[in-house]
N, C-alpha and C positions, 0 to 999 in steps of 0.2 A: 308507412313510416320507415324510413331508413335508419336502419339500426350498427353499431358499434362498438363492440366492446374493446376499450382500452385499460392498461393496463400500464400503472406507472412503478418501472422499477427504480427504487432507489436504495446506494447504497447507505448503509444505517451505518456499519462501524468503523473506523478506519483507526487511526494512531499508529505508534509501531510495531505495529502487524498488517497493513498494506497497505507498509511503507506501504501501513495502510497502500495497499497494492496501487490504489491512482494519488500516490503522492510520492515524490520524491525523497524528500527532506525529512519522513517523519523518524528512520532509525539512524543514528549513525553509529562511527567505531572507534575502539578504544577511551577506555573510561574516562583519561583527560581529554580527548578530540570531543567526546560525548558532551561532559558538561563545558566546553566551551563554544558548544553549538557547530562544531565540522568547520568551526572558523578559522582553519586554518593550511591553508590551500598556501599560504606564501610561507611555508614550511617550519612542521614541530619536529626536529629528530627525534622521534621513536616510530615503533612499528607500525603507526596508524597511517605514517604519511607512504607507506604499501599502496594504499588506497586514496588518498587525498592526494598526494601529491609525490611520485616517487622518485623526483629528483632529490628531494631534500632527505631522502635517505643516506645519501654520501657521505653526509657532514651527522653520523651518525658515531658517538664517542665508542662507542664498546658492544661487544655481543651482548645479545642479550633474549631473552621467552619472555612473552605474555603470557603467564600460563592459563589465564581465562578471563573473560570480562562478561559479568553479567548484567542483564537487566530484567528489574521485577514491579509490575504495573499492576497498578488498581482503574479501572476503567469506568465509569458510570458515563450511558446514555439515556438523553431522555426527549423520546420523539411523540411532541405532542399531537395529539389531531390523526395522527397517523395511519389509520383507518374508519376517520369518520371522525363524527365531531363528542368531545372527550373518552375518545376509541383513543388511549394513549398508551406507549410503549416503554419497557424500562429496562435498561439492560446494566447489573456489577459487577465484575469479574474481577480475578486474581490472574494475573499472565506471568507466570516467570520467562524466560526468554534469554537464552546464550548468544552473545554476539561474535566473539572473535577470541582466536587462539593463533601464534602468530611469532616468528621468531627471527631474529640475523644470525648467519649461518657464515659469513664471511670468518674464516680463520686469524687473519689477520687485520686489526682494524685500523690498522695503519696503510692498508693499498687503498689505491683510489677507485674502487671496484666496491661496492657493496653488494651484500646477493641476502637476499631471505625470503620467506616464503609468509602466505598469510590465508587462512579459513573464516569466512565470513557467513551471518546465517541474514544472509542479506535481507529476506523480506519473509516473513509468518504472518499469517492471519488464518483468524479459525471463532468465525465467526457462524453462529449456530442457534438464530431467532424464531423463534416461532409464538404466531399470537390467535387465537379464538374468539369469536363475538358473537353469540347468538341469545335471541328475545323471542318471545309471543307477539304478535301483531297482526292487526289486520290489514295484510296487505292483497291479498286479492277479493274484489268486491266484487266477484262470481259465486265464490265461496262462503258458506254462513260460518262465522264467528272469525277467531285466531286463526294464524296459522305461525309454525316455527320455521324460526328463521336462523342458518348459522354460515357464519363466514369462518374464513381464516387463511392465514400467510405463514410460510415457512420460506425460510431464507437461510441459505447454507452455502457460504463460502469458505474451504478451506486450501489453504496456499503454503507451502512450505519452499523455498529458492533459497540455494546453498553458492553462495563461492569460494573457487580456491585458485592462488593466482602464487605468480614467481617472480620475484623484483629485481630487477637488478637497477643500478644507480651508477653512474661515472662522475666523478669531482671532476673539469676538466680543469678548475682555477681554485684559489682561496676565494673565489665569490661565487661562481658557476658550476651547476652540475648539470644531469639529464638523468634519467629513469624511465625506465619503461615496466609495466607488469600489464602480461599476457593473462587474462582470467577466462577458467572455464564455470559455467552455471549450470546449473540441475533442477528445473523448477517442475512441482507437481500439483496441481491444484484440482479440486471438487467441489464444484458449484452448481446449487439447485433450486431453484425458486419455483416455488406452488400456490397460487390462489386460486381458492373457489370459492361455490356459495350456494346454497340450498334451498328451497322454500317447501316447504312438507306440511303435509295435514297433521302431522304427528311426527315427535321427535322419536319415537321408537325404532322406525324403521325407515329406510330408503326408500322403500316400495312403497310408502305414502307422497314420495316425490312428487309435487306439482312443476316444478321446475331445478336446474342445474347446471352450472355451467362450471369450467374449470379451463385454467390457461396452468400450463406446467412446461419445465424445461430444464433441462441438464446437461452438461460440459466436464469430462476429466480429459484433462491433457497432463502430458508428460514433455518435459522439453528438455533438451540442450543447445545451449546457446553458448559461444566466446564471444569475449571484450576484449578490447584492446585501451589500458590508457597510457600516453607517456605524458610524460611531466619536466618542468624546466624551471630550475630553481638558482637567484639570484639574491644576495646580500649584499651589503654595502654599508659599513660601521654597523650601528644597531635599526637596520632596515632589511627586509626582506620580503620579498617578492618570488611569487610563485604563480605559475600559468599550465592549466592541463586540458587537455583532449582524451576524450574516450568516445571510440566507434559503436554505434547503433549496435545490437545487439545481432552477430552470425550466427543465422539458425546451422545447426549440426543435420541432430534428427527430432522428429518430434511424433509423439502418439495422441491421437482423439479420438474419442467416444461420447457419442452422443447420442438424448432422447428427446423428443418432444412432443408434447400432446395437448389439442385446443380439442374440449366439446362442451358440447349443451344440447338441449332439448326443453321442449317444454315453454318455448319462448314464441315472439313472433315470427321467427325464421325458422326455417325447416330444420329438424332436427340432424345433426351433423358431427364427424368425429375427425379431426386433420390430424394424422399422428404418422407419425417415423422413428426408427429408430437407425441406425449407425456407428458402429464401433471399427478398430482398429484403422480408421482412417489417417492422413498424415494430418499435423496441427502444428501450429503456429503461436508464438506468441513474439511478437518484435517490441524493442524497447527503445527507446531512441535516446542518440548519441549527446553527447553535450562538452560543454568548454566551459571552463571555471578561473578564476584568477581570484589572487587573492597578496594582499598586506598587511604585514607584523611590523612592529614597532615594538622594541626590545631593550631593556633596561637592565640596571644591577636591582630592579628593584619590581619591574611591574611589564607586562605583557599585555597591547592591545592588537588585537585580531580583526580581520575584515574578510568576507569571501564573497563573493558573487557565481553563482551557476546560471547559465543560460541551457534548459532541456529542449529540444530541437522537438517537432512535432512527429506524429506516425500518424500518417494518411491512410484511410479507413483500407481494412482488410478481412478478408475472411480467417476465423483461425482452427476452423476444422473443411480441408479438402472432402467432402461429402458427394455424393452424388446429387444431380436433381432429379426430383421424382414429383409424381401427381401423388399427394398425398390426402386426397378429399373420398372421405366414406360416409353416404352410399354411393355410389355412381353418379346419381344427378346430383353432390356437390362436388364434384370432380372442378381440380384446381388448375387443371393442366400441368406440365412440367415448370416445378418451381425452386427456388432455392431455399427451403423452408429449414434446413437443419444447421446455416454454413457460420452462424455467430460471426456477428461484424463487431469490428473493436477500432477504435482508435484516441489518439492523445493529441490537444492539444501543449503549444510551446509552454513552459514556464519559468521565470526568473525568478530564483529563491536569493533570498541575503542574510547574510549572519557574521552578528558582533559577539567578538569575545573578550573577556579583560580576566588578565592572572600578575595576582600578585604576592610578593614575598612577604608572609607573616612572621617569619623566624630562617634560621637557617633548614631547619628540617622542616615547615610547614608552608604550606603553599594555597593562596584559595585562588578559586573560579568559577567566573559567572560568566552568561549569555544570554541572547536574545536570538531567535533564529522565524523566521517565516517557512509556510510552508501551504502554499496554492495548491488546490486541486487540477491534475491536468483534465476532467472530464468537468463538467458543469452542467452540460445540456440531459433533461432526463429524456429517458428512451420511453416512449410509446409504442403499443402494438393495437392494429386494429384488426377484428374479424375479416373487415374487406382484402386488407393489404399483410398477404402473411411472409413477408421475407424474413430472411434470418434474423432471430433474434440478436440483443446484447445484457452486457453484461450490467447487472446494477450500479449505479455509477455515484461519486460523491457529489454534494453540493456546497461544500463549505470547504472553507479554507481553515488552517491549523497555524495557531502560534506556540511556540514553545520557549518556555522561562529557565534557565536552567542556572542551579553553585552546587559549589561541592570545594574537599578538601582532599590534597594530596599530601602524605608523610612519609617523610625520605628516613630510609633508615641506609647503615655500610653498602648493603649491596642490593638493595629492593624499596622500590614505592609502591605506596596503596592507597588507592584512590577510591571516593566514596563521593557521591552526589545523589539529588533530585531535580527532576524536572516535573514541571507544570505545565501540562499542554492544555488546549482550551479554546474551542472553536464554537461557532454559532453562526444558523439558517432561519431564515423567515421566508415568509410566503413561500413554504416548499409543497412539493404536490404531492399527493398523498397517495399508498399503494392501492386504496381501494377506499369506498364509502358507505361501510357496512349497516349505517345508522339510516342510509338515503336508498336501498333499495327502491327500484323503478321497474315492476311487474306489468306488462310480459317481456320489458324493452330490456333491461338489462339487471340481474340483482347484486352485482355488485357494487352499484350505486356508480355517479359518476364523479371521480376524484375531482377535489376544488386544491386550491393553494393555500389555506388556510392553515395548514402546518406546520410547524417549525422543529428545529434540532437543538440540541445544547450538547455540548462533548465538554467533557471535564477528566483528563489522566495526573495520576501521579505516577512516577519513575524513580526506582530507587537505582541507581547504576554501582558496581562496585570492579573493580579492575585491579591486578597485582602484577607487577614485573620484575622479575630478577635477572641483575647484569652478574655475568657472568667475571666481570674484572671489576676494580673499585671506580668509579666514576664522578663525572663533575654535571651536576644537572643545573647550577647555575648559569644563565646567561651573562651575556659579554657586558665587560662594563661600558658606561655611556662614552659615546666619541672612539673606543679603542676597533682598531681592527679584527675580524672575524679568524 
């Protein structure tokens, strides 16, 4: 009987923590950018449009610090089936989460030159699962009575990407500007994923092993990478229009280390052990480029927001430079020279959209709401079989993410504070499941073989809070209706 062990990763957490790592759209910046869903690409003057949009930084009234804008998330997963059938998973957390500190440095805010600078904690995730299954059963009918049985999955991704980037903005008109901000990145992540599974005469000891198998694998990389976005921002009475470009991600330098280990024995294939190790190799991580536009619609009374991003794809790639080797022990399972350690990644395209609407409750009180989507760019799960040992990947999501978002901002002389929640909220069916710990199949495979019977539910709250102080007295109403900008 031809045998195969596969092995289905999938990624379990995501939100804004990677940015949710394979999604774009799940963190954004600046507390009012934030709850109006980053709808705002066709230009908000303040410091967020750094990054959304840095033409529309020109037409910026006065100097000014964000001295910090946070975000603090309560998270609940709950991944049914997940290991077998009511093998279910449950994940709560408390995330606090710094997003951006961020200032205009221009001396005079009367030149048509803008310049500031902006720190962003672009993408965290620190996701840290781990689940156990084990029963009595009688699953080998060579054996008189019980035997125990135990599984289990650990799943460890941890991700930290920092940006820091330098704006400059030119007005070249009362309608027209241009921006550009050069950003450098620093991303470090640790990621590990372990399944095995055991079948033993006795839960006491190892050494009553009738059977074992284990799939294990691990990836730290260290990167730097620049970006490039410019931006190009246009008004017209109470209309405005914004259009940006930012380049794929330029590797600098980057570090990998990596482990990886497939064994068993005790099945009906010859006992065997595929293992490697590799560290300070070079590593890669690419992110691809995209183009965004976006329009505002602007009153003495109320603000509607529109943006569109198009993420361009990144065509599969290795992201640790490793050697190949025969990594098959004992000798008669010799692999021959393979590429068993080199982790393949890639992204498909995605088109995210987001409405925003703010409006005047008072002279000093301001609310806002949005809507924003938020696609996963990976979809397809990764497989691994005993025959076929190339480089693995990474856990990948399978659901897309919506997010609800209001909040209020209160203008006082010379500083606003901004306060909001978001509701994120996403949902998978028919997913495939890491493993099937309840369907063991002795001697052919005891992890059982994953069905689709699975599903996911994601549910975040976001509390976001944000404060800026202008450094001169300012005017943060917009233009009245009809008059010129």
């Amino acid at each position: 009987m031809r045998f195969n062990f596969i092995v289905i990763l999938f990624y379990l957490s995501v939100f804004e923590l990677s940015a949710q790592d394979n999604h774009y759209n799940s963190q954004q910046f600046g507390a009012r950018s934030t709850i109006l869903g980053g709808a705002v690409v066709g230009g908000l003057e303040d410091n967020s449009s750094m990054y959304y949009n840095p033409g529309a930084l020109a037409f910026a009234e006065t100097n000014n610090l964000t001295v910090h804008t946070n975000a603090h998330s309560v998270e609940n997963v709950f991944f049914k089936n997940g290991l077998g059938y009511d093998v279910n998973s449950f994940s709560l957390r408390y995330i606090p989460l710094p997003q951006e500190i961020s200032a205009i440095i221009t001396s005079d805010p009367q030149k048509k030159i803008r310049v500031g600078y902006i720190i962003l904690n672009k993408n965290t995730n620190n996701n840290d699962f781990s689940q156990r299954h084990s029963y009595n059963g009688d699953l080998n009918a060579d054996y008189a009575g019980e035997e125990y049985y135990v599984g289990q999955l650990d799943l460890q991704n941890i991700i930290t990407e920092r940006w820091a980037g330098a704006c400059v903005s030119y007005k070249y008109s009362e309608n027209l500007s241009f921006g550009i901000t050069p950003f450098g990145s620093y991303r470090t992540q640790r990621y590990l994923y372990n399944l095995y599974s055991m079948l033993s005469t006795s839960p006491a000891s190892s050494v009553n092993a009738l059977a074992y198998q284990r799939y294990y694998d691990a990836i730290r990389l260290n990167i730097i990478n620049l970006f490039i976005k410019v931006g190009v921002h246009y008004r017209n009475r109470n209309w405005r229009y914004g259009f940006t470009f930012t380049t794929p991600s330029i590797r600098v330098w980057g570090d990998a280390r990596v482990d990886r280990n497939i064994s068993f024995f005790g099945l009906e294939r010859p006992d065997a052990v595929f293992d490697d190790r590799q560290w300070y190799v070079p590593g890669y991580y690419r992110q691809a480029g995209n183009i965004a536009v976006g329009a505002m619609n602007v009153t003495n009374y109320y603000r509607l927001c529109f943006s569109a991003t198009f993420h361009g794809a990144v065509k599969d790639y290795r992201m640790a430079d490793t050697q190949l080797r025969d990594v098959g022990n004992p000798s008669t399972q010799s692999t021959g020279v393979i590429d068993f350690l080199g982790f393949r990644h890639q992204a498909r395209a995605v088109l995210n959209l987001a409405f925003g609407f703010e409006y005047k409750l008072s002279e000093k009180i301001k609310a806002h709401a949005s809507i924003r989507t938020d696609f996963a760019n990976q979809r397809k799960r990764n497989s691994i079989s005993i025959v076929n040992l190339a480089g693995p990947r990474l856990a990948n999501p399978s659901l897309n993410l919506y997010h609800l978002s209001g909040g209020l901002s209160f203008k006082r002389k010379q500083s606003v504070f901004t306060a909001g929640l978001t509701y994120s909220f996403g949902r998978a069916d028919k997913v495939f499941q890491h493993a099937n710990f309840n369907a063991p199949v002795y001697p052919i495979n005891i992890w059982g073989f994953p069905t689709n019977n699975a599903s996911l539910r994601h549910h975040i709250l976001t509390a976001t809070f944000g404060y800026t102080y202008y450094f001169d007295t300012f005017n943060l109403e917009p233009m009245q209706p009809g008059s010129r900008p």
